[in-house]
C-alpha positions, 0 to 999 in steps of 0.5 A: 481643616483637614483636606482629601487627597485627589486620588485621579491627581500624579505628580510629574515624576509618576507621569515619566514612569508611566511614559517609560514603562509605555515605551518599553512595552511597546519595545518589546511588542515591536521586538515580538511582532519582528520575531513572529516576521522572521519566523513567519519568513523562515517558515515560508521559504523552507516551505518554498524550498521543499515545494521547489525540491518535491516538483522537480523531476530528477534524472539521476541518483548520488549514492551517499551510503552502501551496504554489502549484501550477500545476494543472488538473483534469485532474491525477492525482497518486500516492505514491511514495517521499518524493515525489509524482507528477503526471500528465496526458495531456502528461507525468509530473511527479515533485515532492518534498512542496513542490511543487517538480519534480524531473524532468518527462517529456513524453508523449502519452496519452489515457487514462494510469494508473499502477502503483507497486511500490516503488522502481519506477512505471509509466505506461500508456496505457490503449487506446493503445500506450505503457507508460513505466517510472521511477524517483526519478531518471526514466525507465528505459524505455519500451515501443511495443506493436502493440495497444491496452493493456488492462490492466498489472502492474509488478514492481519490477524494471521489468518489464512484463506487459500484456494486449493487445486483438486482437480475440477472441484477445486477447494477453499480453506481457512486456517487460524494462524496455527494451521488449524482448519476453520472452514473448508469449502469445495466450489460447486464449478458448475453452478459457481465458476472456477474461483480466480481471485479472493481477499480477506477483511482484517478481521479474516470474517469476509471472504470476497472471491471472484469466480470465472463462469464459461457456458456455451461460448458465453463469460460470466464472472460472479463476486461472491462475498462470505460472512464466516460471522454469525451472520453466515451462519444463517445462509446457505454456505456462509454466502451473503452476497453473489453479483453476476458481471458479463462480459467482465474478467475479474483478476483482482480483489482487495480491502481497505479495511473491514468494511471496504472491498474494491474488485477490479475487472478488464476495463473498471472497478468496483467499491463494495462497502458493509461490514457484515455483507457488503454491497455495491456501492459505485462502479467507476468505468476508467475507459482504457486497458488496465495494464497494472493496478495497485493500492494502499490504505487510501488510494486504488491506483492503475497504470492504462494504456493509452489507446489512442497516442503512445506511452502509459496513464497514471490514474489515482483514486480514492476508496470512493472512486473519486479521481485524484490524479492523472499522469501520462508517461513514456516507458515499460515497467514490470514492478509497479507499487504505491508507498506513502505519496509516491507511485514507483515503478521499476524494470531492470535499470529503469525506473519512474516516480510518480507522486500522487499530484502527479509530478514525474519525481524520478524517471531514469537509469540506475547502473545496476538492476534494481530489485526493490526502492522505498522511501526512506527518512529525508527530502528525496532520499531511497532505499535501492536494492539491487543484487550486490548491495543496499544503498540509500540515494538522494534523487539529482538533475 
């Protein structure tokens, strides 16, 4: 008789090797899961330390790197791209964060500003004729105008929109980036108002212009959008919107992108939205004196004043006019700015960080004045430009 093997029967010795390798497997999973602690800890108190460091406010700086610079009072300095641009009445200088040059471009200007929009920035001599146009690898071009420059927008493909002095008819010019004319559009003053403010979409097809309109003792501004697409073509001078506001000065306009443009007046600001002809979308009341606005592609920023208790208000706000952010802070500054997360505020030695959840980062006395900061790689750590050198400090208590 033959018998079958009972394949659900072990020996003894099977069974020691099942219980071994069990045991080994669970070594290793206990061994695992204490890892994944270890590193879930690690995780969490490097998370705590930079919360820590983030939410503290500083008082003064520790300079760990300086380079020379070759400066005068007379330099003016902006960011732009991993870089820094220096410029002056005799040229525009594009240096990287050590100070180094990359590219320098002589000019003649007496009064020179500058628009930076990405990849693009733009030099203008304000009341003279020039408007320079570059970018990291220098010029683009350059455009010649027949009349004083009054004010200037830059679109990031190069493109030129400038309101020109010519007496009491006063003309609005778009040039290609080589300084050919596109448009050219004298303001009906009379009917319209004197044209204060205008700002370009990326794309440079959407002009938004802000016009002051005075009549019999009476103030009106008008916002006035363009459309120099084939969506302008059917409209009489390419206007596609025209908002009357009274009793409203409207000094500012700007773009998040092609489709958003925000207006701010005295006392408020405005969300227009669409791409082909924008429309108000929401007014946002803020209550208080603006004294200084600022922006990037995500937020709209104010610095008001406080009516009725001393010092200042930090107010942020998204592109919907959702309020983000409130701070009150004491002191008076001339240069105000927003970069990544940090709201900063300079005049002389003194300046203020202020981050977007509202924590006073920085506020404090440097030795020296200071022209420029920007954040740069690392917790806490800046660029400070003053007129004799270029130094990276780390904030301190």
């Amino acid at each position: 008789m033959i018998r079958k093997k009972n394949m659900d029967l072990y020996t003894g010795n099977d069974r020691g090797v099942d219980r071994l390798q069990g045991n080994v497997q669970r070594k290793k999973i206990k061994r695992s899961y204490n890892w994944v602690i270890y590193i879930l800890l690690i995780i969490m108190i490097v998370c705590g330390t930079v919360l820590l460091l983030k939410n503290q406010t500083y008082t003064k700086t520790w300079k760990v790197t300086t380079y020379e610079a070759n400066n005068s009072d007379t330099n003016r300095y902006a960011q732009f791209e991993k870089g820094l641009v220096r410029y002056n009445r005799d040229g525009i200088v594009y240096l990287n964060r050590k100070n180094k040059e990359r590219w320098i471009q002589p000019c003649q200007m007496k009064n020179p500003d500058i628009k930076v929009v990405g990849k693009t920035f733009a030099v203008s001599d304000i009341g003279g004729n020039s408007i320079m146009v570059f970018n990291k690898q220098g010029i683009r071009g350059e455009m010649k105008t027949t009349r004083p420059i009054e004010k200037f927008a830059i679109s990031s493909q190069g493109i030129i929109a400038a309101i020109l002095n010519n007496g009491e008819s006063p003309i609005i010019t778009l040039y290609d980036v080589m300084g050919n004319i596109l448009v050219e559009y004298t303001v009906p003053v009379g009917t319209l108002g004197y044209p204060v403010a205008l700002e370009l979409s990326d794309d440079g097809k959407i002009l938004g212009v802000s016009y002051l309109f005075t009549k019999d003792g009476t103030l009106e501004s008008k916002v006035v959008f363009y459309n120099f697409g084939e969506k302008g073509k059917e409209t009489t001078d390419y206007q596609v919107i025209q908002d009357r506001y009274k009793d409203k000065i409207i000094p500012e306009i700007y773009t998040f992108d092609q489709e958003s443009f925000v207006v701010v007046s005295d006392d408020s600001f405005l969300v227009y939205e669409g791409k082909e002809t924008p429309k108000k979308k929401k007014e946002v009341q803020l209550g208080q004196e603006i004294r200084s606005s600022f922006h990037t592609d995500k937020y709209i920023g104010f610095i008001l004043l406080n009516q009725d208790k001393s010092g200042y208000e930090a107010r942020l706000y998204n592109k919907n006019g959702k309020q983000l952010m409130s701070k009150e802070f004491s002191g008076e500054y001339t240069d105000v700015k927003m970069v990544q997360d940090d709201i900063i505020m300079n005049s002389g030695k003194n300046a203020c960080i202020i981050t977007k959840n509202g924590t006073i980062k920085f506020q404090g006395d440097f030795t020296t004045d200071v022209l420029e900061i920007i954040p740069t790689f690392g917790l806490n750590r800046y660029l400070m430009v003053s007129a004799e050198e270029l130094s990276v400090v780390y904030l301190i208590k």
